[in-house]
N, CA, C and O of each residue as an XYZ file, in Angstrom:
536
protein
N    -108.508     56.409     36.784
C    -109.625     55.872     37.551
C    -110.093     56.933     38.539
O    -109.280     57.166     39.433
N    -111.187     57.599     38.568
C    -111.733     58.133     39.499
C    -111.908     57.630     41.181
O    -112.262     56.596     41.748
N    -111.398     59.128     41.641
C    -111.111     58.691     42.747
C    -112.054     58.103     44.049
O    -111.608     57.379     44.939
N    -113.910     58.744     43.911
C    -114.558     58.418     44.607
C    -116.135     57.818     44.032
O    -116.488     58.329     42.969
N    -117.110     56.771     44.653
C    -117.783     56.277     43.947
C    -118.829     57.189     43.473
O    -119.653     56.584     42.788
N    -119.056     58.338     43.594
C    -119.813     59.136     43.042
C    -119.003     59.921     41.873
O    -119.550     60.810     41.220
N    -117.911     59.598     41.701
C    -117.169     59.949     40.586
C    -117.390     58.843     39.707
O    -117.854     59.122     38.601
N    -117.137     57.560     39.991
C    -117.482     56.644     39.147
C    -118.444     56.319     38.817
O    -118.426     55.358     38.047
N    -119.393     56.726     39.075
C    -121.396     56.720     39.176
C    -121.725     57.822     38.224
O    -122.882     58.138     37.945
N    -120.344     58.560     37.594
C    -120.789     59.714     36.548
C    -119.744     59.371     35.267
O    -119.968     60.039     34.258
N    -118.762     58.524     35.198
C    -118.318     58.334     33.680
C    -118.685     56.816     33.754
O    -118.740     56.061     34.724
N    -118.966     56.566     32.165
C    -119.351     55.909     31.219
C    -118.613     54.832     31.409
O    -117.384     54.862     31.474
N    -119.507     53.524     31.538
C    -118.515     52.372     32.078
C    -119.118     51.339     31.100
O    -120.276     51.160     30.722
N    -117.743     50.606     30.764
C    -117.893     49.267     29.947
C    -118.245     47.853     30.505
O    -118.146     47.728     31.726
N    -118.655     46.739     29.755
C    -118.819     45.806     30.766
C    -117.659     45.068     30.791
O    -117.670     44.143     31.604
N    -116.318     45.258     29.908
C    -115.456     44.720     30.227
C    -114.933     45.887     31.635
O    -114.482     45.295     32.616
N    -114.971     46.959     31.698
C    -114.555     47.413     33.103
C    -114.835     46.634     34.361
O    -114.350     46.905     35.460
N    -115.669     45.630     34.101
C    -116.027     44.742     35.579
C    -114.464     44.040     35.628
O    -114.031     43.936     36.776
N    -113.554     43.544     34.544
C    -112.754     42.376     35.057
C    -112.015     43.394     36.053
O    -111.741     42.951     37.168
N    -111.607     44.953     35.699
C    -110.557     45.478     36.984
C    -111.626     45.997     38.088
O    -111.139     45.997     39.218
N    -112.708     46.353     38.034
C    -113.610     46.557     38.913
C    -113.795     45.793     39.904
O    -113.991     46.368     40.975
N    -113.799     44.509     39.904
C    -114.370     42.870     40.555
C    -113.194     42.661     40.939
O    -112.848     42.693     42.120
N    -112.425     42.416     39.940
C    -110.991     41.270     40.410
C    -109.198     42.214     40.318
O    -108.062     41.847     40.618
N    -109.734     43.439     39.787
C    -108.234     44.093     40.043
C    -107.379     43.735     38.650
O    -106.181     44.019     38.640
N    -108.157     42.939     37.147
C    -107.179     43.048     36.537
C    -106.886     44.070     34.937
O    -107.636     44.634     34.140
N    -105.930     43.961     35.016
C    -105.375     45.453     33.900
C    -105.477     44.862     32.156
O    -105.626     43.709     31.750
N    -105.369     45.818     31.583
C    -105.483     46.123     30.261
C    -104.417     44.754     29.691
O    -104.758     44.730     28.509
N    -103.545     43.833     29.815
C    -102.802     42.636     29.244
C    -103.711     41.647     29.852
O    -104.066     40.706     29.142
N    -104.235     41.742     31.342
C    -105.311     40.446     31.080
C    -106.298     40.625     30.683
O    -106.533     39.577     30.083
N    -107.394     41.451     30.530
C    -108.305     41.998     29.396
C    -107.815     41.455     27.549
O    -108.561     41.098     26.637
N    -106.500     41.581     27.572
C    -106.589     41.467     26.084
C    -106.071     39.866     25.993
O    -106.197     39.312     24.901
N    -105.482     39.099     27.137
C    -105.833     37.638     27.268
C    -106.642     37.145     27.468
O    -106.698     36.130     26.774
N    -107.523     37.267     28.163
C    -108.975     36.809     28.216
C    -109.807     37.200     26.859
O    -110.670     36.398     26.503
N    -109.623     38.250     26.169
C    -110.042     38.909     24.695
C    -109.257     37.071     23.708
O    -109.933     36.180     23.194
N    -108.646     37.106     23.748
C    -107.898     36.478     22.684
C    -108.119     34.979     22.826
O    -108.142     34.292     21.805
N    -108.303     34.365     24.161
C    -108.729     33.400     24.597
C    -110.360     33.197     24.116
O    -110.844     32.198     23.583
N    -110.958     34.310     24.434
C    -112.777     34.342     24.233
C    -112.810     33.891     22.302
O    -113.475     33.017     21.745
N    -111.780     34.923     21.679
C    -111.759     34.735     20.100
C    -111.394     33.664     19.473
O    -111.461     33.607     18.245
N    -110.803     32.313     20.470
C    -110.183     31.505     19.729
C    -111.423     30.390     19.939
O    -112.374     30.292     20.714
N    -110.797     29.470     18.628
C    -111.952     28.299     18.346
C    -112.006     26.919     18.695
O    -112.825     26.006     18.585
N    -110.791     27.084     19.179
C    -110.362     25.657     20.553
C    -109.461     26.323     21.492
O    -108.775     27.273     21.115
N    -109.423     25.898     22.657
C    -108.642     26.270     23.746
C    -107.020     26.696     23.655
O    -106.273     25.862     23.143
N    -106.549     27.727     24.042
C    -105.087     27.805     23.424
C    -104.194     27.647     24.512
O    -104.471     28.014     25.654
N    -102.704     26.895     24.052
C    -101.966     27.109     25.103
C    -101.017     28.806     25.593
O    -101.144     29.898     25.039
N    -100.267     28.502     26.591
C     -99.808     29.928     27.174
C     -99.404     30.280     26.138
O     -99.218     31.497     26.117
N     -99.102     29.628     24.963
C     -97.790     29.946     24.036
C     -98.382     30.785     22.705
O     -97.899     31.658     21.984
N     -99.695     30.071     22.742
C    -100.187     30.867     21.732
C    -101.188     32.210     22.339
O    -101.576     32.995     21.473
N    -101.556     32.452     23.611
C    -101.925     33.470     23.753
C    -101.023     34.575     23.944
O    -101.539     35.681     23.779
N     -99.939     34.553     24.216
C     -98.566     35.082     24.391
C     -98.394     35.479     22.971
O     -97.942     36.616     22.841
N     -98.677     34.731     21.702
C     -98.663     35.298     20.402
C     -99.455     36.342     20.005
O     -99.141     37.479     19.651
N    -100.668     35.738     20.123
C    -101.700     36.584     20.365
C    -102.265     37.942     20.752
O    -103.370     38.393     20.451
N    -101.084     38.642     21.642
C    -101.047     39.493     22.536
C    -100.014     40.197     22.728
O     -99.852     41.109     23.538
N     -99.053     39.613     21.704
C     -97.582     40.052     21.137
C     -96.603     39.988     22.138
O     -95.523     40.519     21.883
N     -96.827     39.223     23.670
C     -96.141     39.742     24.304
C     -95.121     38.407     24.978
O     -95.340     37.370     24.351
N     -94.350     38.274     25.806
C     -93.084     37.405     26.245
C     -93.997     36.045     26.885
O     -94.963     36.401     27.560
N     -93.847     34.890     26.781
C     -94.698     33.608     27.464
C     -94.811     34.045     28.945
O     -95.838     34.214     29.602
N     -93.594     34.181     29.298
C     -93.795     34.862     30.978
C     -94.812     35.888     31.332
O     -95.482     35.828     32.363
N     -94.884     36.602     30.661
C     -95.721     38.049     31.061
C     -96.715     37.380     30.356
O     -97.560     38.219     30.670
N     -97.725     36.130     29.268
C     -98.501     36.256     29.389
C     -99.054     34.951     30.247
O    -100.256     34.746     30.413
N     -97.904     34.015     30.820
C     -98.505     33.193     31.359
C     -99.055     34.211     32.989
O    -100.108     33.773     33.454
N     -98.700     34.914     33.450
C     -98.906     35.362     34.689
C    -100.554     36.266     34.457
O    -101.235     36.487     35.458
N    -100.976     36.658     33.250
C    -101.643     37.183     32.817
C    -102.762     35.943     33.057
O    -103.539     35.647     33.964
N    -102.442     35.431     31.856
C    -103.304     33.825     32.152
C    -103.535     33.447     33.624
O    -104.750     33.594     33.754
N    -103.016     33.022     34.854
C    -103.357     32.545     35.898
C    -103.628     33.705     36.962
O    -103.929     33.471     38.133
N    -103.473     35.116     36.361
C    -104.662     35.845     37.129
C    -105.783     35.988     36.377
O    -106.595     36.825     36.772
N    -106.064     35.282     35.239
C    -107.625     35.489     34.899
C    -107.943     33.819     35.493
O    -109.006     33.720     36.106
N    -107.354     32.902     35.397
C    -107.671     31.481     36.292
C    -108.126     31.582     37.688
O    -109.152     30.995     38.032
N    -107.375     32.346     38.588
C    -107.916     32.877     39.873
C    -109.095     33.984     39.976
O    -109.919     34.246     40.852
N    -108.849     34.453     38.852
C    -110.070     35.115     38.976
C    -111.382     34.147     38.435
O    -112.492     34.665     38.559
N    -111.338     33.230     38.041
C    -112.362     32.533     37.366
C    -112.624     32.589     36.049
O    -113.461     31.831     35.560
N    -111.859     33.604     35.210
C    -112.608     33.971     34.089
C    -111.721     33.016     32.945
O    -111.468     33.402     31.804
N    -111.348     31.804     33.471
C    -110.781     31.250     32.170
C    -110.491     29.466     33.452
O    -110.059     29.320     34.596
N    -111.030     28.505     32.371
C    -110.532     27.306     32.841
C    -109.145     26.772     32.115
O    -108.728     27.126     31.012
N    -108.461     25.701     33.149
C    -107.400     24.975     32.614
C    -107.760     23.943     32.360
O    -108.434     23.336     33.193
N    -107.399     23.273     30.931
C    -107.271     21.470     30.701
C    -106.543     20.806     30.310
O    -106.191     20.848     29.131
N    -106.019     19.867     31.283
C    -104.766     19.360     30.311
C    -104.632     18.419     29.457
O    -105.417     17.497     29.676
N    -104.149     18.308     28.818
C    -103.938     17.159     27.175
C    -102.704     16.706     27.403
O    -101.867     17.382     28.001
N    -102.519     15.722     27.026
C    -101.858     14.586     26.832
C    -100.916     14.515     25.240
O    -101.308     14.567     24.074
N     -99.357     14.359     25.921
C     -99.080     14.380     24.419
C     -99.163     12.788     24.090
O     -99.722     12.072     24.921
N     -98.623     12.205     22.899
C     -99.247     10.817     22.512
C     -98.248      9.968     23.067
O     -98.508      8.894     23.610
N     -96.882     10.538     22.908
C     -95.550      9.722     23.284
C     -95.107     10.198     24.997
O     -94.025     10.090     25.575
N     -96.183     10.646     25.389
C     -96.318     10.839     27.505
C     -96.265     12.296     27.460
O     -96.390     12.978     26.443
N     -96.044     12.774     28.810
C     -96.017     13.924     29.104
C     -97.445     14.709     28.614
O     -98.167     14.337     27.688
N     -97.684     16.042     29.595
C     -99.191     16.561     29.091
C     -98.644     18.099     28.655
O     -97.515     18.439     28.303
N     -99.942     18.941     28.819
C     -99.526     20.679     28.796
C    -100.791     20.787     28.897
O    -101.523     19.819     28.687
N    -101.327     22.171     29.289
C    -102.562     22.794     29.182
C    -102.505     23.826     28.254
O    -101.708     24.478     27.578
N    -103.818     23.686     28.534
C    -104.694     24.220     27.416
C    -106.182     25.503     28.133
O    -106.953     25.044     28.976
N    -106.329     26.788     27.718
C    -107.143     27.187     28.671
C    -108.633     27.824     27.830
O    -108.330     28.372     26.770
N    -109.807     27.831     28.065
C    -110.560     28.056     27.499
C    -111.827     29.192     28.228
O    -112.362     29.021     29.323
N    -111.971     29.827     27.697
C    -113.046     31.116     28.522
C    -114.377     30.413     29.768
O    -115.286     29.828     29.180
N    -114.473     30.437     30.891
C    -115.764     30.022     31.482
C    -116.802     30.858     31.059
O    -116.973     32.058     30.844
N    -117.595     29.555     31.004
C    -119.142     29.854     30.489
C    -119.757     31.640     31.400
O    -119.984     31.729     32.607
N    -119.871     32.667     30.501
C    -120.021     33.685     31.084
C    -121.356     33.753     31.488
O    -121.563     34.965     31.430
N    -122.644     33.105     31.950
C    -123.194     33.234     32.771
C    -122.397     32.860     34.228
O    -122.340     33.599     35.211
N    -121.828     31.569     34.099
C    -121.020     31.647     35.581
C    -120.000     32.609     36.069
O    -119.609     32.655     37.235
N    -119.569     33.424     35.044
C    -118.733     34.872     35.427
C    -120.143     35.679     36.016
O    -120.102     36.106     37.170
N    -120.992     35.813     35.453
C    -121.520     36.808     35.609
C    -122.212     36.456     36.781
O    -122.409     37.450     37.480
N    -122.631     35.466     37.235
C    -123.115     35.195     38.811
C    -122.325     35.385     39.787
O    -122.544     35.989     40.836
N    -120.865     34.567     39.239
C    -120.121     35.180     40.459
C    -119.527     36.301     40.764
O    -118.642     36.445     41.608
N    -120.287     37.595     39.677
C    -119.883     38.850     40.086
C    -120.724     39.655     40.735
O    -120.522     40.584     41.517
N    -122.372     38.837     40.007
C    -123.031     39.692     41.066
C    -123.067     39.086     42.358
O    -123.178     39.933     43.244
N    -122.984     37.364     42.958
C    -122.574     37.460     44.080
C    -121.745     38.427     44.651
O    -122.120     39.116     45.599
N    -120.385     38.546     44.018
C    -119.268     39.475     44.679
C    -120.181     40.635     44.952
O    -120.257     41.024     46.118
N    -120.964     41.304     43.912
C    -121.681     42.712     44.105
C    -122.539     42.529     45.440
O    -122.174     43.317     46.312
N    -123.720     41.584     45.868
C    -124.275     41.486     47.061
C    -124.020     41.762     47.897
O    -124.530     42.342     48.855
N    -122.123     40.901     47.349
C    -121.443     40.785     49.447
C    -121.074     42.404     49.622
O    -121.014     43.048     50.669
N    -120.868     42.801     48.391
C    -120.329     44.563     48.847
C    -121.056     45.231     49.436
O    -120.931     45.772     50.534
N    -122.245     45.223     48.384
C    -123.315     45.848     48.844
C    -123.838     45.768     50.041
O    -124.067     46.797     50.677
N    -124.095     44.606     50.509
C    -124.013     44.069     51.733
C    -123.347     44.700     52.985
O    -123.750     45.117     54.070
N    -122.003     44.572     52.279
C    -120.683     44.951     53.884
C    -121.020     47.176     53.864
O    -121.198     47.969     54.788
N    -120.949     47.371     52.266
C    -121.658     48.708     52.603
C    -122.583     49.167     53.701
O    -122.446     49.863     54.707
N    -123.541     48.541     53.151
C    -124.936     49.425     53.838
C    -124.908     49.040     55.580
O    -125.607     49.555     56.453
N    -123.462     47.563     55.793
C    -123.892     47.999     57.281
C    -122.810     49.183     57.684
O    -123.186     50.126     58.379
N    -121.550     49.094     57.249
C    -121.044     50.279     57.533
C    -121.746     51.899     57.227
O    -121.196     52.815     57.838
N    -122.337     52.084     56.770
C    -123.624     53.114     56.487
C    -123.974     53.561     57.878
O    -123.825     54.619     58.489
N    -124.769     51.756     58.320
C    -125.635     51.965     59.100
C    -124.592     51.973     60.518
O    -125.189     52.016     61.594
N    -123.526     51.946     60.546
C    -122.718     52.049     61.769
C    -122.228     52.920     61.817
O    -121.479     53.058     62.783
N    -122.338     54.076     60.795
C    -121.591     55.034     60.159
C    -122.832     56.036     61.193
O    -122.488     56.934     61.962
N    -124.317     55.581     60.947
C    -125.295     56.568     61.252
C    -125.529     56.497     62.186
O    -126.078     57.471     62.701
N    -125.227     55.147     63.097
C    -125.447     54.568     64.721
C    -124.428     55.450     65.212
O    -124.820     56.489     65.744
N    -123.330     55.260     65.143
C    -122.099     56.189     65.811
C    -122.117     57.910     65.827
O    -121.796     58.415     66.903
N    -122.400     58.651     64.929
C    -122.785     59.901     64.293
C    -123.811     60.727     65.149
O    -123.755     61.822     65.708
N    -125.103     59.421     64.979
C    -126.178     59.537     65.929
C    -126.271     60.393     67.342
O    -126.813     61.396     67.807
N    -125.054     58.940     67.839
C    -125.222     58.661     69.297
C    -124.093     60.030     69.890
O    -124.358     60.772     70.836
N    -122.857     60.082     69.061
C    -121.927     61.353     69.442
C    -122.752     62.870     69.467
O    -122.461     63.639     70.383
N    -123.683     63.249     68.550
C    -124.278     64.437     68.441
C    -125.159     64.181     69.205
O    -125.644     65.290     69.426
N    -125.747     63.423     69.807
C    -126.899     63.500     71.226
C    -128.619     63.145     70.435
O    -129.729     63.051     70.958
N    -128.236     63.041     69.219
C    -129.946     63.358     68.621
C    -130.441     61.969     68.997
O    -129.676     61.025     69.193
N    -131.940     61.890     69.096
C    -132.282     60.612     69.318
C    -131.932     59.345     67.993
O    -131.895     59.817     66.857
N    -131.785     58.424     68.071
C    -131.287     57.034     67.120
C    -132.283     57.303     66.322
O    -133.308     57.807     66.780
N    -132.140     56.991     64.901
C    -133.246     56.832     63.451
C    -133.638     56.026     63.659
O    -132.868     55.075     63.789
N    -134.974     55.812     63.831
C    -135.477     54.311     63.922
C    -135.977     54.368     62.458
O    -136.356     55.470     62.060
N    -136.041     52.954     61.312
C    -136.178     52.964     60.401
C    -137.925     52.546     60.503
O    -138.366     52.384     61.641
N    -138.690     52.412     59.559
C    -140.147     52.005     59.409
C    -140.091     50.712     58.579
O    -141.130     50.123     58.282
C-alpha cells in the first residue's frame, strides 16, 4: 500500500479496493463477501467457510467484519423442531455505495478544514497577511 495520498492518486485502483480503503478490510473478507455476493440464497458461516477453504472461526470473524462494516446482512431461520441459525446475504449495493460516499464527504470534509487550519496557522507564523478566499 502506498505510503502517501499522492502516491495513491498514481496506481491503478479497483472498486473492490474501496472495502480496505473505507472500512480497513483484507483480502479473506473480500473473498467472503465475493462468495456471499456469488451465492443464490443466503449462506450460513459454515458454508462460506467452505467456500473460502478456510476454518468456521477465521471465516466467521471475516463474516461479522463485513456485518459491521455493512456490506452483508444477517437473517435468522428457524429450524422446524426449535432452535434458529443465520443466514447472511450481500446488502443491496446501492446502499454500500451511499454509505461510502457519505463516509467520502465526511473525509473530505474533515480534510479541507484541516487544509484550511493548516493555511490559517502557516499564515499567521510567517507574518504574511491571511488569504482571504473570493
Amino acid at each position: 500500500m502506498p505510503d502517501s495520498m499522492a502516491e495513491q492518486l498514481q496506481e491503478e485502483m479497483e472498486c473492490e479496493g474501496l472495502l480496505e480503503c473505507f472500512h480497513g478490510l483484507g483480502r479473506l473478507d473480500r473473498a467472503c463477501f465475493q462468495a456471499v455476493v456469488d451465492a443464490d440464497e443466503p449462506l450460513t458461516v459454515d458454508e462460506v467457510a467452505d467456500a473460502v477453504d478456510r476454518e468456521r472461526s477465521t471465516a466467521y470473524r471475516a463474516v461479522q467484519r463485513l456485518l459491521r462494516a455493512g456490506f452483508v446482512q444477517k437473517e435468522q431461520r428457524n429450524y422446524d423442531q426449535g432452535g434458529y441459525y443465520h443466514v447472511y446475504r450481500p446488502t443491496d449495493p446501492s446502499r454500500i455505495a451511499g454509505d461510502m460516499q457519505r463516509l467520502l464527504n465526511d473525509w473530505y470534509a474533515k480534510m479541507g478544514q484541516l487544509v484550511r487550519e493548516f493555511e490559517t496557522k502557516y499564515d499567521a507564523e510567517s507574518g504574511a497577511p491571511p488569504h482571504i478566499e473570493r
